[in-house]
N, C-alpha and C positions, 0 to 999 in steps of 0.2 A: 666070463662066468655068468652064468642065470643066477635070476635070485635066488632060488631051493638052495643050489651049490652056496652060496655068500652066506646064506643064514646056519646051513651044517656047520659050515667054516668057522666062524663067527662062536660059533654054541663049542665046538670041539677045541678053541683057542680059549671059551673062557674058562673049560673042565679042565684042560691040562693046567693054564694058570695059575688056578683056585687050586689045583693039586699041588702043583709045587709051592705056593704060597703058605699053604698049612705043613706040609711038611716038609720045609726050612727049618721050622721050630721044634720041629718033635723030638730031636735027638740030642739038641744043647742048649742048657739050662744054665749054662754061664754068664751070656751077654746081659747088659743092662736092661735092655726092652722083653726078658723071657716071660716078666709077669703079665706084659704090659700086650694092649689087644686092640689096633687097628679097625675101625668100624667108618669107610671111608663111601659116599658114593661114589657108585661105579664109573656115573660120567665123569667124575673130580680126578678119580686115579687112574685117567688116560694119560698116555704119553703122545701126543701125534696119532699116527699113525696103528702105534702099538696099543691091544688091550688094556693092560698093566704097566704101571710104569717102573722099568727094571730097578729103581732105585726103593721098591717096596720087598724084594726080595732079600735085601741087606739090611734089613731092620731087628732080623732074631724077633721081631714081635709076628703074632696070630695077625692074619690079616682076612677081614672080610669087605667084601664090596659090592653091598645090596645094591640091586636093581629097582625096588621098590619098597615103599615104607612100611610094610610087612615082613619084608626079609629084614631090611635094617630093625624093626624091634624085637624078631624072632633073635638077631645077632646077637644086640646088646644084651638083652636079658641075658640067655643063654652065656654069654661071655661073661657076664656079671655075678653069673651062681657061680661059675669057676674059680670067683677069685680074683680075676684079670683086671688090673688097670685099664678102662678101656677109654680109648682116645675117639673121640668122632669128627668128622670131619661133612660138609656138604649139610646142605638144609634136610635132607629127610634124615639123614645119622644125629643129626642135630635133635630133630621133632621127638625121633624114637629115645634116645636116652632120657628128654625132659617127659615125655608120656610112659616113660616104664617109671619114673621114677630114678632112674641110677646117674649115681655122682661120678656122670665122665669126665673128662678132659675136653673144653671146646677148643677146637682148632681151627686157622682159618685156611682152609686147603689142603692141596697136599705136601705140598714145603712145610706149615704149619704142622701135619699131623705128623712129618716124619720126624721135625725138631723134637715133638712132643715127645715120641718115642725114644729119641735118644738119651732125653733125661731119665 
């Protein structure tokens, strides 16, 4: 594969992700973590090889995973007017909660932020 091809690839594995990520949660409102809202960097919630780490799909929580600490403070805000317990994980999720202001959850990682969630 050339690069052009690895970066579509890349960009089209993190859309589908991020689609299925967000809507895991949109149809039940039962689980523990429904309130609750994932705010992880995106390097933190690699698995190996894989984008996403399949263990953030089983969380019933919102999951985002900014690439940059403008996406993470666009998150947390935004997840934060909703309502959302929001959990952060990673130095810029970290940055962005304490510069918007909002009372997250610190986590250390992503074992950290998925425990978090389960409470």
């Amino acid at each position: 594969m050339d690069f052009g091809t690895q970066i579509t690839a890349l960009l089209a594995a993190v859309a589908v992700a991020g689609g299925g990520l967000a809507g895991a949660t949109s149809g039940d409102s039962s689980g523990s973590a429904s309130g609750t809202a994932l705010v992880i960097d995106a390097a933190a919630a690699r698995d190996g090889r894989d984008l996403v780490d399949p263990r953030l799909r089983d969380t019933g929580a919102e999951v985002r995973l900014p690439r940059t600490a403008e996406e993470a403070r666009s998150s947390v805000r935004h997840l934060a007017e909703l309502g959302k317990r929001v959990v952060v994980a990673g130095p810029q999720a970290t940055a962005a909660a304490e510069s918007a202001g909002v009372a997250a959850v610190e986590a250390r990682g992503l074992t950290g932020a998925l425990a978090a969630a389960a409470r």
